[in-house]
Every structure is written in structure tokens, then in C-alpha cells.
N, C-alpha and C positions, 0 to 999 in steps of 0.2 A: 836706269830708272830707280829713285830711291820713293818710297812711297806711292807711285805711279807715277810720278811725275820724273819728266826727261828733263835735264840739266844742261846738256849740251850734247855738242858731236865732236869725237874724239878724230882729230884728220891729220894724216900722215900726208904731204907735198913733196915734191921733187922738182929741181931743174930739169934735172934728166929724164927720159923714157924709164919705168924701170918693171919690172913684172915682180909684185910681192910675192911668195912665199907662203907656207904653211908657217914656217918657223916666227917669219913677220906677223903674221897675221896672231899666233901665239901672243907673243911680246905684247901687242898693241892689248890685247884680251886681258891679261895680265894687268897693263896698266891701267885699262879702264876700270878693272876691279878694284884696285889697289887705291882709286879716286872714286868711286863709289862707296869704298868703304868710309873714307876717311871724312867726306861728307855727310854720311848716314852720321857716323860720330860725334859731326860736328853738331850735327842737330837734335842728335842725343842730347849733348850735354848741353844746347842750350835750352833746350824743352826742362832740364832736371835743372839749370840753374833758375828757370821761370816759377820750376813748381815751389823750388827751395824759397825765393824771393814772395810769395803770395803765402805759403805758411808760415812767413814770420809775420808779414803784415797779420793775417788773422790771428795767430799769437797773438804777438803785442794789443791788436783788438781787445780778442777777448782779457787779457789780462786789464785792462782797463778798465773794462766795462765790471770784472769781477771787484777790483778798488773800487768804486763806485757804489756797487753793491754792498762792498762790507762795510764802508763808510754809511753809507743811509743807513745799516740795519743799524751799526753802533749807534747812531743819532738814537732810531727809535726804540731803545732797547736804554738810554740811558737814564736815571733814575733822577728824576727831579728835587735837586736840593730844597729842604726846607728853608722856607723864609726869615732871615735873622728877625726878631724883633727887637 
């Protein structure tokens, strides 16, 4: 279960009759961890590559929206030439 949720069933089959083991049943434990983990990771990093991808977007926003803003101040901040006569 990675976040509560089950991902699958890890199944061991045979042709033969066969009676598993402690040591089998080890192994099998072992590997389900070893796949559990690597999916927790996986969704790690794409959780960190989502959060990475939506802080640039809001960057790049806000940087915008800041040139926007310094441009309108310069407009209104700019000093009106006297009129040639």
C-alpha cells in the first residue's frame, strides 16, 4: 500500500505442487518492499516535478504582471514635455 492505496498483488505460480518456505516467503517480502518503494519514489518525484512546473508558471506570472506594473507607473510618473511654440 503506498499512501493507502494497493497497487497490485504480488503472485508467485508454479507447474508443480510446491510447499513455500519461510525463506520464500522472505524473498517475496523483500521484493514487494523493494517495489513499493520505488513507486512511493516514483510519485515523489512526480509530485516535486508538478510542484516545480506550477512555480514557474506563477513566476513567470508574477514577473509579468510586475513589467506591467513598472511600465504603467513610468507612463504615470512621466513628465510632460513643454509645448514647442
Amino acid at each position: 500500500m503506498i499512501n493507502g492505496f494497493t497497487w497490485g498483488v504480488l503472485e508467485v505460480d508454479s507447474s508443480e505442487r510446491k510447499c513455500f518456505d519461510e525463506w520464500d516467503i522472505g524473498f517475496l517480502s523483500t521484493v514487494e518492499n523493494i517495489m513499493g518503494t520505488c513507486l512511493a519514489l516514483h510519485e515523489a518525484q512526480q509530485t516535486n516535478i508538478e510542484k516545480r512546473a506550477r512555480r514557474e508558471r506563477d513566476r513567470g506570472q508574477a514577473n509579468l504582471v510586475m513589467q506591467e506594473l513598472q511600465h504603467r507607473i513610468k507612463n504615470n510618473l512621466r513628465v510632460p514635455q513643454p509645448e514647442a511654440t
